[in-house]
C-alpha positions as CSV (number, residue, x, y, z in Angstrom):
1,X,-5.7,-12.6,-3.4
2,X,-2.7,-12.9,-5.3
3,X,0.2,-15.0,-4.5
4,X,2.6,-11.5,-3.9
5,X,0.0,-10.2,-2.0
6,X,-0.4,-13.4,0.1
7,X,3.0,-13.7,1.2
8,X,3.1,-10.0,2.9
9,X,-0.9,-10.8,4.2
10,X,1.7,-13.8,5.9
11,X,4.3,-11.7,6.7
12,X,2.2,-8.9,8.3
13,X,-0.2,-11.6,10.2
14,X,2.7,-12.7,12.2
15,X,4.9,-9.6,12.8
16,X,4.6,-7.5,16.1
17,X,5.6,-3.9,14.2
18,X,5.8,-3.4,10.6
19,X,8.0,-0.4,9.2
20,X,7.4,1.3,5.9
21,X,8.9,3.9,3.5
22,X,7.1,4.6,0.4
23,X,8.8,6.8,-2.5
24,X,6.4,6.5,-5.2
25,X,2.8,4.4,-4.2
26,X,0.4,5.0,-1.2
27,X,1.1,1.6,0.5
28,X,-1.4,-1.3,-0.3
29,X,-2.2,-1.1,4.0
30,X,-3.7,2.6,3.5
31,X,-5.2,2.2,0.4
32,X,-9.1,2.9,-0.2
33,X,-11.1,0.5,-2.1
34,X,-11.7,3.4,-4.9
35,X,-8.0,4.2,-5.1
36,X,-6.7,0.0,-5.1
37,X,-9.3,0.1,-8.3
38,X,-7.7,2.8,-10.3
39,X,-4.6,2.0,-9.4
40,X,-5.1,-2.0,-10.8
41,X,-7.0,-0.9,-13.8
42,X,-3.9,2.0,-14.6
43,X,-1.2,-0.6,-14.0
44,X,-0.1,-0.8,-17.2
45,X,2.8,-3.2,-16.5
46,X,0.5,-5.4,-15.6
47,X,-2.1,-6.1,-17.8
48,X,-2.1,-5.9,-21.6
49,X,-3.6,-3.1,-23.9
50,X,-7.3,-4.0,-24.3
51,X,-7.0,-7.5,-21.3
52,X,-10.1,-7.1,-18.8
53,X,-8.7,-5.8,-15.5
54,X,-10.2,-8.1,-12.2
55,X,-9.8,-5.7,-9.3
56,X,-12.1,-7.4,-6.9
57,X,-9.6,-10.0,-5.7
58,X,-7.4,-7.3,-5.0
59,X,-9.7,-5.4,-3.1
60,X,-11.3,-8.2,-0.9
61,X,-7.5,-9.2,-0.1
62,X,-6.0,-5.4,0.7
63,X,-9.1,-4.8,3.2
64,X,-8.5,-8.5,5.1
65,X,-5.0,-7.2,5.3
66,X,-6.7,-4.1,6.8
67,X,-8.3,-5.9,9.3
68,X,-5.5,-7.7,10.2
69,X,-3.7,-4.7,11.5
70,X,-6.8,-3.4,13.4
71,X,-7.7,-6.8,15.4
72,X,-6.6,-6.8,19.3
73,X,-3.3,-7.8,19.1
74,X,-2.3,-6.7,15.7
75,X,1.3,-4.9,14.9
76,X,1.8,-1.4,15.5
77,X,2.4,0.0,11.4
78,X,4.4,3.3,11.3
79,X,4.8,4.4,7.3
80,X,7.0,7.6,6.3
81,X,5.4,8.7,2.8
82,X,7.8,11.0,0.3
83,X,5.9,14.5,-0.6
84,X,5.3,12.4,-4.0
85,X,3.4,10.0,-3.0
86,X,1.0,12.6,-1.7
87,X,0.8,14.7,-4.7
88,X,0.9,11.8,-7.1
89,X,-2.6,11.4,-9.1
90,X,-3.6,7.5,-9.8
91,X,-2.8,7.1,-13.8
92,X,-5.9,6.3,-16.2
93,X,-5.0,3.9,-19.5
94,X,-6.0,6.9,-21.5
95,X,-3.3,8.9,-20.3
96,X,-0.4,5.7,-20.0
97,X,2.6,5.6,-22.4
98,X,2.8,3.3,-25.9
99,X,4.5,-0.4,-25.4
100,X,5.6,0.4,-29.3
101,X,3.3,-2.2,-30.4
């Protein structure tokens, strides 16, 4: 688990309700295994042309935030998605836009 994603797995551990609006992404709390992959291998920003992408870290900690929020006890999460986020496909690198390098 990444630092970022550490400090929201802290946040969310210790909050009674968490809120969300998402614009653009499926939030990290509702996303499959499969679709965290692709979307960490696709995230161009990210990683550099031709880098190997480690996903599994990602995974292992976006499912123990998962379970987090379905233990006894754990924070009631409401999430209002724009139509975009719905319709949005995960990107592949074959498809992403040149850096200019």
């Amino acid at each position: 688990m990444g630092e970022r994603q550490a400090l929201f797995a802290d946040l969310e551990a210790g909050a009674v309700s968490i809120y969300e609006y998402r614009q653009t992404f499926v939030p990290g709390l509702l996303q499959t295994p499969a679709f965290t992959r692709v979307r960490a291998e696709s995230d161009w920003f990210q990683h550099p042309a031709g880098a190997p992408v480690r996903t599994d870290g990602v995974i292992k900690g976006r499912a123990g935030r998962q379970r987090m929020m379905s233990r006894p006890g754990g924070p009631t999460y409401e999430v209002i998605l724009d139509e975009a986020v719905i319709r949005r496909r995960p990107g592949d690198r074959a498809r992403r836009p040149s850096r200019g390098r």
